[in-house]
ChimeraX commands (.cxc) that place a marker at each C-alpha (Angstrom):
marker #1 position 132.48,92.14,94.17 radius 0.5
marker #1 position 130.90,90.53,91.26 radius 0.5
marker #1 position 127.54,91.45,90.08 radius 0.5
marker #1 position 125.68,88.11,90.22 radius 0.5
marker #1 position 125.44,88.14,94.17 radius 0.5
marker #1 position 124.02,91.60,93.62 radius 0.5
marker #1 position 121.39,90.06,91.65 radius 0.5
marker #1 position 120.72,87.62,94.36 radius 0.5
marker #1 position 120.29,90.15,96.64 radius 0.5
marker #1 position 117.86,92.93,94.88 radius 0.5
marker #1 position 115.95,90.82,92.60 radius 0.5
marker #1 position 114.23,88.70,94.64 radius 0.5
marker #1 position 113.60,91.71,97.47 radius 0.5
marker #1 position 112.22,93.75,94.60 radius 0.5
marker #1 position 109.39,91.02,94.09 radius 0.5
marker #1 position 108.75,90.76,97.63 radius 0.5
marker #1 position 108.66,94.49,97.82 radius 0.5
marker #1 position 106.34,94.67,95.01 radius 0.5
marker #1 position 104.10,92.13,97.24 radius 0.5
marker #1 position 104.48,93.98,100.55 radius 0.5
marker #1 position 103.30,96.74,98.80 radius 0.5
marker #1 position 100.17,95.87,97.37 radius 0.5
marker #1 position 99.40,93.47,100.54 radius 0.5
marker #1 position 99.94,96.74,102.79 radius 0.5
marker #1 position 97.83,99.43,101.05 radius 0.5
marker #1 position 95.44,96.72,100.23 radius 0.5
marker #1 position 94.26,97.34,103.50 radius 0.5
marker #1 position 95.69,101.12,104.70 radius 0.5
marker #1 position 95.18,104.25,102.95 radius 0.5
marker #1 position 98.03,106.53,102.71 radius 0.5
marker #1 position 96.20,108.98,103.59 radius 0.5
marker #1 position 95.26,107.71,107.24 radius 0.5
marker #1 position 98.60,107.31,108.46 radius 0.5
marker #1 position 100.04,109.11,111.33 radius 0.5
marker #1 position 103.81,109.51,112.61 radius 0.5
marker #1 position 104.29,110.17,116.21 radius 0.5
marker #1 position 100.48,111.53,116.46 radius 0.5
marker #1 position 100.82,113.70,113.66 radius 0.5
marker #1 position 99.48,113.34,110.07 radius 0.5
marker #1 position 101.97,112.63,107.09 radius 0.5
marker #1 position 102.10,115.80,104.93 radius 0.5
marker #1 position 102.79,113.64,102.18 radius 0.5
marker #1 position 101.32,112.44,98.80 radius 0.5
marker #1 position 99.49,108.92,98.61 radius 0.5
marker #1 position 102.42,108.44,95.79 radius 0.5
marker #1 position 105.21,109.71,97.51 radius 0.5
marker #1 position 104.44,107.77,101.08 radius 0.5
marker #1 position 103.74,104.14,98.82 radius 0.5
marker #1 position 107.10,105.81,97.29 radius 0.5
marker #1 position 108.83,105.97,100.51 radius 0.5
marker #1 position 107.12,102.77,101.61 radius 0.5
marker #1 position 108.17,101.15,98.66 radius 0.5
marker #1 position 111.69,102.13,98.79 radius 0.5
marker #1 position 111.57,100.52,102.95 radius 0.5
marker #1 position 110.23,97.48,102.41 radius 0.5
marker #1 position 112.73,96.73,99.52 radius 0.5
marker #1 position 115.75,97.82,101.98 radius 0.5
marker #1 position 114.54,95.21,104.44 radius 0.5
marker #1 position 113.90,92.59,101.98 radius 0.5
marker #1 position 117.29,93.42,100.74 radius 0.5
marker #1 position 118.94,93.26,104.19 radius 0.5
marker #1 position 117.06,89.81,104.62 radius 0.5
marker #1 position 118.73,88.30,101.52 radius 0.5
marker #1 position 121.93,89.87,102.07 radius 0.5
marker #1 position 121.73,88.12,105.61 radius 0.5
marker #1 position 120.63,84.83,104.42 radius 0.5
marker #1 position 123.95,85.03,101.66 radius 0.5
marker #1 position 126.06,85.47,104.41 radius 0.5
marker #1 position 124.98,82.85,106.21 radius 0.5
marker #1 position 124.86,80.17,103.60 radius 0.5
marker #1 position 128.56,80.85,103.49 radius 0.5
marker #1 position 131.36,78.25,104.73 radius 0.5
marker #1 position 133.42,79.70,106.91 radius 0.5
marker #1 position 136.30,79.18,103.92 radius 0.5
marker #1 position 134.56,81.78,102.34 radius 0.5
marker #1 position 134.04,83.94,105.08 radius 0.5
marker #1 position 138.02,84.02,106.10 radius 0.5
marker #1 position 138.61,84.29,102.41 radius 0.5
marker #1 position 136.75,87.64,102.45 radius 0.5
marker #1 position 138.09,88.99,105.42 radius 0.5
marker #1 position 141.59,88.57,105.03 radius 0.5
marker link #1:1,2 radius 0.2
marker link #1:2,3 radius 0.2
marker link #1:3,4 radius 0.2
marker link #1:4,5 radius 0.2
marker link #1:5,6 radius 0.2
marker link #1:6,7 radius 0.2
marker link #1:7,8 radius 0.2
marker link #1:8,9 radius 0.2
marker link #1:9,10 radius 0.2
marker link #1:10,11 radius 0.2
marker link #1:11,12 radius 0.2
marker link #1:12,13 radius 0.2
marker link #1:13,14 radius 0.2
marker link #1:14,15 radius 0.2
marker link #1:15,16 radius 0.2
marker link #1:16,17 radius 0.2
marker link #1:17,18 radius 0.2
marker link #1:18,19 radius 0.2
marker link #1:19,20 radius 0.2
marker link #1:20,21 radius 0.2
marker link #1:21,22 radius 0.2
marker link #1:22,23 radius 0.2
marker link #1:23,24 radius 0.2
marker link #1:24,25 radius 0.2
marker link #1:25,26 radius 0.2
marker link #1:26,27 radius 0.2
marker link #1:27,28 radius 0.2
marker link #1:28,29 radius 0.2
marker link #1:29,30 radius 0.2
marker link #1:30,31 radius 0.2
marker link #1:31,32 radius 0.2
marker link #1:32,33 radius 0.2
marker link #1:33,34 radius 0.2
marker link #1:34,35 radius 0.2
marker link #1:35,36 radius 0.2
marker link #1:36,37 radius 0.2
marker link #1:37,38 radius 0.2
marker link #1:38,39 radius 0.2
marker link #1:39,40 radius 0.2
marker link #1:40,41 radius 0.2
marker link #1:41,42 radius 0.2
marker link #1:42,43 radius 0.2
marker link #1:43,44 radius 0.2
marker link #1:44,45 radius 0.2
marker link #1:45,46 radius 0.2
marker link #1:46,47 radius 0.2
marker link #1:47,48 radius 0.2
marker link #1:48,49 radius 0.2
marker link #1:49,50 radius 0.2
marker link #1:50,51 radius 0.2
marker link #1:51,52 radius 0.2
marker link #1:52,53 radius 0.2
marker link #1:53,54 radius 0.2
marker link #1:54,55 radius 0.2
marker link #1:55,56 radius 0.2
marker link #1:56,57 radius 0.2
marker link #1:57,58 radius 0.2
marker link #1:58,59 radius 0.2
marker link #1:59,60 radius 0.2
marker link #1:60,61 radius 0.2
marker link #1:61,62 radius 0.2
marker link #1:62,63 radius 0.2
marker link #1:63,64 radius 0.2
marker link #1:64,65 radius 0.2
marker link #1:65,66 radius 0.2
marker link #1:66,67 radius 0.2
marker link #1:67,68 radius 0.2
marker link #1:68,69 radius 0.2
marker link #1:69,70 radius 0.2
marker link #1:70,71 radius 0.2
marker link #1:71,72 radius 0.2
marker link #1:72,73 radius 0.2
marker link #1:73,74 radius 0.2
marker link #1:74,75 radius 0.2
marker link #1:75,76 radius 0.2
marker link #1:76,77 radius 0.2
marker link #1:77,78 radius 0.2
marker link #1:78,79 radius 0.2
marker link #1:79,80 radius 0.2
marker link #1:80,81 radius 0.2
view
């Protein structure tokens, strides 16, 4: 696959990942989080690391998502076969 799609893709998801991140601890501390009732045993850095890290994933799988489905379904068979 070429890279330019790639580019498409992470790019933009980094900048809203960027956002999501300094909207979201804007507003939580780190610190105050809990996962199924217990406290995170975790850094502040390493959970706006990890939180980081998911919100560019799912900004990523939202581009990825809208790519494919700007495609004509040429381009889709194309792919496939």
């Amino acid at each position: 696959m070429r890279a330019q799609p790639w580019m498409w893709i992470t790019w933009p998801a980094f900048l809203v990942a960027g956002l999501m991140e300094v909207l979201v601890f804007a507003f939580v501390d780190p610190q105050d989080l809990h996962w199924f009732g217990r406290d995170l045993d975790l850094s502040r850095q390493a959970i706006y690391t990890l939180a980081f890290f998911a919100f560019w994933g799912l900004a990523m799988l939202s581009s990825a998502l809208t790519m494919l489905l700007a495609q004509s379904s040429a381009e889709v068979n194309d792919s496939v076969a």
